[in-house]
N, C-alpha and C positions, 0 to 999 in steps of 0.2 A: 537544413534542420534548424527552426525554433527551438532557441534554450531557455529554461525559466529557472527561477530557484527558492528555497524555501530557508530561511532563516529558525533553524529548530527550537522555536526558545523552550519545548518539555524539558529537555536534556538540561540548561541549567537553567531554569527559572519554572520550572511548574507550569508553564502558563497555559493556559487552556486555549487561545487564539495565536495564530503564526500566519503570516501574509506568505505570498504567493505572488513573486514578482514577474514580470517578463525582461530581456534581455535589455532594457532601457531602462530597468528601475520599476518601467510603473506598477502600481497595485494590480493585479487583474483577480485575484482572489483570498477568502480568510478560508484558514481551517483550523475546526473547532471540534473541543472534545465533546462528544456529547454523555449526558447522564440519562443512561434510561433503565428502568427497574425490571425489564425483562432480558438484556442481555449481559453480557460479562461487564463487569466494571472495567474500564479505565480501557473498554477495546471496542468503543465507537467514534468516528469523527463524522463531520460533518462538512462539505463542499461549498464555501457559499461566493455569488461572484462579487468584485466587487461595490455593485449597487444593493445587494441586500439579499440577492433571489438565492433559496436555496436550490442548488444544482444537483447535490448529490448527497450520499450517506450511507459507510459501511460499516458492518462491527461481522466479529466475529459471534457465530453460532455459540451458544454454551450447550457443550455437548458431554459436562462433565471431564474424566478424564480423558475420554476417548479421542479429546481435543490435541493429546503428545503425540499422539501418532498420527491423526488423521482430521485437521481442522478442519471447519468447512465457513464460508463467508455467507454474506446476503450484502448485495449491493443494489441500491434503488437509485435511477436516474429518474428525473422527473418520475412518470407514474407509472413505470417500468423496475419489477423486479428479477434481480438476474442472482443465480446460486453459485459459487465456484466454493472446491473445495482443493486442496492442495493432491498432488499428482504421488496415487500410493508407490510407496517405494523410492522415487527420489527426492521425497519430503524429508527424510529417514537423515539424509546426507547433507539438502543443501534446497532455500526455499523454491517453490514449486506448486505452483497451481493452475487450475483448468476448468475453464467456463464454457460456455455455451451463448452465444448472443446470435439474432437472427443471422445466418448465413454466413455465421464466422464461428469457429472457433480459436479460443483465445489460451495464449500459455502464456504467464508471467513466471519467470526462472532465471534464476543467478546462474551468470555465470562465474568462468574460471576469476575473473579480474576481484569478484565480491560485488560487482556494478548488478542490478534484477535488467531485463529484457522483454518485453511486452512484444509477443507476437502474433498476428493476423492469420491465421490460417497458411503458418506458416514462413512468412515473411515478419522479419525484426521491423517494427515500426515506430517503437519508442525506449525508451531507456534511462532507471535511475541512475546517476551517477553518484557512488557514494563518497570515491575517495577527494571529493572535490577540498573539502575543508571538515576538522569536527564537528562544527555548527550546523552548517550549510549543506545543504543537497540540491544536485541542480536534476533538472530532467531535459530530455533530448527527444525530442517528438520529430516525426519527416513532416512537410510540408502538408501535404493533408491530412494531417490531426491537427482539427481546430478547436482554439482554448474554448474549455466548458462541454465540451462533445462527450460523448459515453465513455470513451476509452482517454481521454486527456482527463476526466473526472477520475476515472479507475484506475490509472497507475497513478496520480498524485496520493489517493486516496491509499492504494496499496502499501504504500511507503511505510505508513504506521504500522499495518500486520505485518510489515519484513520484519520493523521493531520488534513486534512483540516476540516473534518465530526467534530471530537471535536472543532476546532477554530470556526466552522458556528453553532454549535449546541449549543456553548457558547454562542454567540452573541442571538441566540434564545432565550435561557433561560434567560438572561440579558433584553430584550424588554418585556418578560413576568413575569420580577417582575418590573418593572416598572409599567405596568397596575393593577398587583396585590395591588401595596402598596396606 
């Protein structure tokens, strides 16, 4: 298993750019927020490797509200666009979503630990690790997911919408002890 990791500097420093290391340090990628005037603010990043080439780029669908209960993504690899949207019902509890890519289907889904889990038609093939540090996130891919590929793009990439699913599903839980008390 190749490990890589990503230094969060959103969390304290606003920053719009965070590298993307491999298990020696080196650069092998930046990811960037992007600003675009047809999707949700502040819920698109962008894949780029470390010589410049953009790889990838997802943001979440603005579906209005219908986004609490049931997000849905668009993710483009090169000139490749793929839909997933988070899996009804155990979205509800805990992140969860479901894509379609040629001859695969793919689940990204937290498990018990809080760590998300990227699976291939059924087989675990890569994985965020969150508890690593609070800054710091690493990822754990098997031997053939190679850096910059569809799915090495789409779980690094994911990472952000876990963010934002936990920041929204805060905000959730926070209005519903409010009524409670």
């Amino acid at each position: 298993m190749a490990t890589f990791t990503l230094l969060d500097k959103v969390i304290f420093e606003n920053a719009s750019s965070m590298e993307l290391k491999d298990e020696y340090g080196k650069i092998i990628a930046f990811i960037k927020k992007e600003v675009h005037s047809d999707r949700e603010k502040d819920n698109s990043y962008i894949y780029t490797s470390a010589d410049g080439k953009i790889m990838g780029q997802i943001h979440r669908k603005n579906t209005g509200l219908k986004r609490f209960l049931l997000a849905e993504y668009e993710f483009n690899y090169g000139e490749e666009r793929f839909y997933l949207k988070d899996k009804v019902g155990n979205s509800m509890l805990y992140f969860s979503v479901m894509a379609e890519f040629p001859d695969q289907k793919i689940l990204i889904e937290e498990n018990l630990n809080e760590d998300v889990d990227l699976h291939s038609n059924d087989e675990r093939i890569a994985s965020i690790l969150t508890g690593d540090s609070f800054f710091t996130v690493s990822f754990s891919f098997e031997d053939s997911i190679r850096p910059h590929s569809n799915l090495f793009v789409l779980l690094v990439l994911m990472y952000f919408m876990l963010k934002i699913y936990k920041d929204e599903t805060g905000v959730v839980d926070d209005i519903i002890d409010i009524f409670e008390d």
